[in-house]
Structure formats: structure tokens, C-alpha cells
N, C-alpha and C positions, 0 to 999 in steps of 0.2 A: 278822435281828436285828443290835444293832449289836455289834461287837467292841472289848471293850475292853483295856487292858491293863494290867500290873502292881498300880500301887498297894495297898499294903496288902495285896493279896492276895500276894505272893510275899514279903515278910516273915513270915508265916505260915506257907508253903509250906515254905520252903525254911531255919528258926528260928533285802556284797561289788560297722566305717569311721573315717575316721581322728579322734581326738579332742584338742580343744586344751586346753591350759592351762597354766598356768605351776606347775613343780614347786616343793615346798619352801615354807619359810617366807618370810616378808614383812617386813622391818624398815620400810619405808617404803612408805606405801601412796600411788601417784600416784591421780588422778581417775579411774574406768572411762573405757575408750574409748567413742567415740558407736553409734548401734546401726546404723547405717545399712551397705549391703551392701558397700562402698569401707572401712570403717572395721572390719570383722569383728564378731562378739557381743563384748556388752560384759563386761568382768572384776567379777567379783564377790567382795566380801571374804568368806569362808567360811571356815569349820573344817575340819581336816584329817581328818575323820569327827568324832573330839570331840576337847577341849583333854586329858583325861586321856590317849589312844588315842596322841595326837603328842608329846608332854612325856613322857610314863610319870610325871608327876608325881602321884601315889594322893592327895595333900596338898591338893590343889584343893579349896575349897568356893564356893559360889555367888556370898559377899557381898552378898546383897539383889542380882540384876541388875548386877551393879557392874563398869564395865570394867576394873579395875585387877585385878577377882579371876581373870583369864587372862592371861598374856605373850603379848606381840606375838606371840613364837614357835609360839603355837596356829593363828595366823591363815594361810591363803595368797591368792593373788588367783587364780580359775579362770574362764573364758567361761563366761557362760550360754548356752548352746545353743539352738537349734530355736526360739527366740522367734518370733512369729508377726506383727510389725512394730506391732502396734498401741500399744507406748510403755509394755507393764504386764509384770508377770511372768505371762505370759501364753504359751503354744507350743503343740506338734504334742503332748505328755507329760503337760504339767503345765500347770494356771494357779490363782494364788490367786484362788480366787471374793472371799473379803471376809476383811477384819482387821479388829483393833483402833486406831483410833488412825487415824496417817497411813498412806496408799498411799505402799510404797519409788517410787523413781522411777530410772528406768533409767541418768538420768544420775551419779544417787550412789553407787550400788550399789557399787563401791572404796571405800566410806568408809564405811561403817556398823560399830558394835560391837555387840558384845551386851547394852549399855545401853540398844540404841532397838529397838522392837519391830521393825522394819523389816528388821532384821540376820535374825531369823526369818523373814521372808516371804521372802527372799534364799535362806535354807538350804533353805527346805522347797522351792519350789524347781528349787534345782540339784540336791538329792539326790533328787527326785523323777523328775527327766527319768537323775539317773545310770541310776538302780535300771531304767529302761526300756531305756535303750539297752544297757545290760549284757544285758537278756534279747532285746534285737534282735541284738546280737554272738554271741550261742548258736544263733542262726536263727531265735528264736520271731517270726511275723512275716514271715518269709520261707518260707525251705522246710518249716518248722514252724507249727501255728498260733498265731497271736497270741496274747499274756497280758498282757488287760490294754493292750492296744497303742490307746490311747486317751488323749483330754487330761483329766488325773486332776484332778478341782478338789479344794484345798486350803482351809481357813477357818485362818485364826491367830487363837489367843488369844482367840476367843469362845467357847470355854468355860471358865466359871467354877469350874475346878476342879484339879488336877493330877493331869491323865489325858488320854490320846488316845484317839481309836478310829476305825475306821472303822463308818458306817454305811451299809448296804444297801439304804435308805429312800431316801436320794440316790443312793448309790455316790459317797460321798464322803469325805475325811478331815479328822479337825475335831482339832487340837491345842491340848493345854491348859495353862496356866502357873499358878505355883507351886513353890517352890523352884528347882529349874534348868528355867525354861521348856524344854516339853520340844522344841520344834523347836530348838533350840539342840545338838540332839545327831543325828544323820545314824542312828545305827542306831534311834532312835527312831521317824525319819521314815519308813527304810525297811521296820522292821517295819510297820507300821499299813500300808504300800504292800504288804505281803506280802499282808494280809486282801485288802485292793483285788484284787489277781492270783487269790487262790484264787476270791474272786465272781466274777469274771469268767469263770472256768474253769468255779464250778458256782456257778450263781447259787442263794445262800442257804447256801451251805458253812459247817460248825459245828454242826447241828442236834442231835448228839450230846455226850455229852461226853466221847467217845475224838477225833470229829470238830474238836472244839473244842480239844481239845489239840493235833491236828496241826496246825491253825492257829495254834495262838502258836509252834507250833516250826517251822513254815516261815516265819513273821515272823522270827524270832531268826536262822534259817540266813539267810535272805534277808541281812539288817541285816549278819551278819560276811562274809558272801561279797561283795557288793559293796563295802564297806568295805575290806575286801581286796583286792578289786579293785583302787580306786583308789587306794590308798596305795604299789601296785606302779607302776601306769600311771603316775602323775604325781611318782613319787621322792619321797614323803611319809613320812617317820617313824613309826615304829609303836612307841612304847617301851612298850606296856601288853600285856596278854594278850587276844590274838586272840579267846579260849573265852569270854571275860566281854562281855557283852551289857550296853549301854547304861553304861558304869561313869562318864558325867558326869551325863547323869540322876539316877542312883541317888546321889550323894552326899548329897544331904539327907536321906535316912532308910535307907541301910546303913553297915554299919561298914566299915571300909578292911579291905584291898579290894574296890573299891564294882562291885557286880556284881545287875545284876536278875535276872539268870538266868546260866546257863552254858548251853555248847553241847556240851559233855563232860563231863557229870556220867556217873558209874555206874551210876545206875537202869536197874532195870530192868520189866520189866511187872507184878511182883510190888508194885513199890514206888508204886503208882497209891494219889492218896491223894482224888482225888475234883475236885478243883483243875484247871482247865484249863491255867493257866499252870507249875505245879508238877508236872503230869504230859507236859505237853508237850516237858521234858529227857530224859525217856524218847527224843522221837520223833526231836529234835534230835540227839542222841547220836548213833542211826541213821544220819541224812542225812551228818554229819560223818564217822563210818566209810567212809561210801558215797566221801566227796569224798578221806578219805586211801588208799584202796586203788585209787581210778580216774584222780584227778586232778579238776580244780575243772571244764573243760570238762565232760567224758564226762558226770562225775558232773552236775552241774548242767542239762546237757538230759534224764538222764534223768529226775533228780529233778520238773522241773519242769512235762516233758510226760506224767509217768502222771497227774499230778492233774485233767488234761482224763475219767480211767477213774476217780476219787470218785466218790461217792453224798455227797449233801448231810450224810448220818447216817453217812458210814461209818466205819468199827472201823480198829483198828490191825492186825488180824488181814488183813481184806480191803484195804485201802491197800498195807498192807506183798507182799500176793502180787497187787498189779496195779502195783507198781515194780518187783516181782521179773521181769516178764511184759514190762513195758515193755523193759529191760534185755537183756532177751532178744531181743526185736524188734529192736531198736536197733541194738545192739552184739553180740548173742553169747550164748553158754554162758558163757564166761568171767567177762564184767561181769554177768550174772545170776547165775553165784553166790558174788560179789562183794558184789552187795546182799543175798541170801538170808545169807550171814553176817554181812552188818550187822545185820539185823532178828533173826538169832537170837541173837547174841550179847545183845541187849536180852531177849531170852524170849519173845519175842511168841506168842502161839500159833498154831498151825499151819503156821511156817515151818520145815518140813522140809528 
């Protein structure tokens, strides 16, 4: 089924080998370099994850698409990677299957804003091939198995609504505009990439709705953890809070501080309210625990290799004692009851 995410529902709910790019902001954006293998991947003008994330400016609103409503300062220029020669955004990770409008063109790709839909087809992506090779740097792919380690197709802005999802019908991700189009935000992109990774793991994952919430909270963890990631790797600015999920998306319909979710809420298993997206800070909570008592490595391969041991339908109960299990395999007595305290601290039941 497809996965969707936010809108309106979490208003309700609630009432992260060697890699190039140039750090930092951009005051002046030269032309991308050519794509050719003498000339390296070409630079692309891109968000520092989002304009709120690098500014910590909370005060940002959309302005109808308007490039004046972001300072330059949002913007950096970074290689698009792994492109696969054929002239599109197109590689080994990622390729926009179709958009709205015109096809970016690789030669432009340093000059686009977030006035020309194009500037989206650029983000989704580069942040699409990130969120991979971030899981190829943890081994998945190598001495682990692949997640997801495939050319992920992308649609921009054909759908007519303000909403992403991925669907399991293709195994594809389709992002939607409206207010802050949402591929304009990198933890958006990379959530919807998270649902991608968990189908891949267990194809059809979500069938429940304890299932389904740990799917919007391995989106959410996904989206800060590589975000994270690269704000390290490439000496990018972080003035906003890590824990707030998607907070340039959310400007159009949350109040400041614009957050669709958090990744450290207090809930706990008690506080299930029926909501996939609203119960799913329960599970993010967890994984968060997990990433500050181990570290974002340790933490993150285990996190990412017990979800190969889901069930399409499964509980938070059995999730939570087949990471507890992974942990142990992996790492130890140690880092397994490391995660056993994560998932008890939430209540979950049966984590003794």
C-alpha cells in the first residue's frame, strides 16, 4: 500500500569512500562543471538539508515559491554523484523517472532556485543518492545486506496535492507541492526514502498499524540522521533543532517552531493514539535513545539491519525484541542492553 505522510494528519496528532563537495554557503553561484569524467560530477545548487536547518531562521515562510523568501545563505553548491552519463538526473541510486514542466539539465544545475521546479528535481536527487550512500558507508551493501541499494525513481510535482509517499505498486516516490513544495526539504525526501528502504527489506512493510508507525519513525530517524550526517561531512551550519523533523515543509500549516514531528518526544506506548504518524514518536524516540547511548555508527547498523527480522505486520513489542537480538549478535551484551533500555524506557511491552 502506498505510504503517505503528514499533512493534516499530524496537526491532529500532535494539537542523517571518499565524498566531494564544497562546504558551506554560496554567495555566488558559478555555472556547474561539465559532466564528463576529465571535468568530475557536476555541482549542484542545493539546500543545506533545509533553509530553516542552516539559517535557524524559525521566521521563513514560503512566499508563494518565491526565491527572495530564502537568503542566498540557505543555498550551497555540492557534486551530484554516481550519475550514470546519460545527460539527466539519472545514476547508480537515484533517477527522476518524470516531472512537472521542464527536465533540469545537467548543464544548469549551479543555477537553479527554488522558483523553477527544477531546483526540486536537483534536491530529490542529490538527497536521494545521499541517504544511500550513507547506508553503503555503514556496510549495507557490502558486508551487510543491501537496503534498498538500487536506482530509486523519483516523480516531482505530479502529484496534485501537498503530500509525498512512497508507493509499493512501483516502488517508487512521487512528491507533492503546495505550500513549501515538499522536495524543497531534504528530510522530506529522505523520509519517503526511508518507506523505499523498509520495502525493500520486507516487501509490503506497514500492514499493521503498530507496523505503520514504525515506518513513519524510521522515515523521521532516517531524514535526521543523514541530515546529520551531512551537515558534519560538508561543514554546513545547523542553527535549528536536530529533534524537529521537516521544520521548512511544516511552515505553512504549524505554528513556529515549525516541526511535523519530533524525534524526542516523551511518549510512550501508553500514549498510542491510533495514528501512524503520531504514534510513530513513540518508536523514533527509541531509535534516538539507541543512537545516544551507542553512537550514530553502532547505532545505525543495528538499527537498520534488524528490520531485514520484521514481519510486514509487525508489533512494537516483536520489532523492539528482534533489535534487541540484532544487538546482541552484532555488538554484544552491552549494546543489547543498550537497546533493551531504549524500548523500555518507551513501555513497550515485553521488553524485559
Amino acid at each position: 500500500m502506498a505510504r503517505r505522510t503528514h499533512r493534516g494528519l499530524v496537526a491532529a496528532a500532535t494539537a542523517t569512500v571518499a565524498l566531494f563537495g564544497l562546504a558551506g554557503p554560496v554567495a555566488a553561484l558559478p555555472p556547474a562543471t561539465g559532466a564528463g569524467p576529465e571535468a568530475g560530477p557536476p555541482l549542484a545548487r542545493i539546500f543545506m538539508v533545509n533553509p530553516v536547518q542552516s539559517t535557524g531562521d524559525r521566521t521563513l515562510t514560503d512566499g508563494k515559491d518565491g526565491a527572495a523568501a530564502v537568503p542566498e545563505s540557505a543555498y550551497t553548491l555540492a557534486a551530484l554523484r554516481n550519475l550514470d552519463g546519460s545527460g539527466s538526473l539519472s545514476g547508480k541510486w537515484a533517477y527522476v523517472r518524470s516531472d512537472t514542466g521542464a527536465s533540469a539539465r545537467l548543464a544548469d544545475v549551479g543555477g537553479y532556485d527554488r522558483n523553477d521546479d527544477r531546483f526540486e528535481q536537483v534536491m530529490a536527487y542529490f538527497w536521494v543518492n545521499e541517504a544511500q550512500e550513507y547506508l553503503q558507508g555503514l556496510g549495507f551493501g557490502s558486508e551487510l545486506p543491501g537496503a534498498n541499494d538500487r536506482a530509486q525513481p523519483v516523480r516531482i510535482n505530479q502529484w496534485g496535492a501537498d503530500n509525498s509517499f512512497f508507493t509499493d505498486k512501483k516502488a517508487e516516490i512521487r512528491f507533492g507541492k503546495g505550500g513549501v513544495d515538499d522536495a524543497e526539504d531534504a528530510e522530506v525526501i529522505v523520509h519517503e526514502y526511508g518507506h523505499a528502504v523498509h520495502h525493500a527489506q520486507v516487501p509490503g512493510f506497514g500492514t499493521s498499524p503498530e507496523a505503520g508507525a514504525i515506518g513513519e519513525a524510521f522515515g523521521d530517524y532516517l531524514a535526521v540522521a543523514v541530515g546529520s550526517h551531512a551537515a558534519a561531512k560538508y561543514g554546513w551550519p545547523g542553527g535549528a533543532d536536530p529533534a524537529c523533523v521537516a521544520d521548512w515543509d511544516a511552515v505553512a500549516y504549524t505554528a513556529a517552531p515549525h516541526c511535523l514531528r519530533r524525534t524526542d518526544s516523551g511518549k510512550v506506548y501508553a500514549d498510542r493514539v491510533g495514528e501512524v504518524h503520531a504514534d510513530g514518536e513513540i518508536w523514533s524516540r527509541a531509535l534516538s535513545d539507541i543512537r545516544g547511548a551507542l553512537g550514530a555508527r553502532t547505532a545505525d547498523r543495528i538499527i537498520v539491519n534488524a528490520q531485514f527480522g520484521f514481519r510486514p505486520d509487525t508489533s512494537f513489542q516483536d520489532a523492539a525484541l528482534t533489535t534487541v537480538a540484532t544487538a546482541q549478535r552484532m555488538y554484544g551484551t552491552s549494546a543489547a542492553n543498550a537497546v533493551r533500555d531504549a524500548f523500555r524506557a518507551r513501555q513497550i511491552p515485553g521488553i524485559a
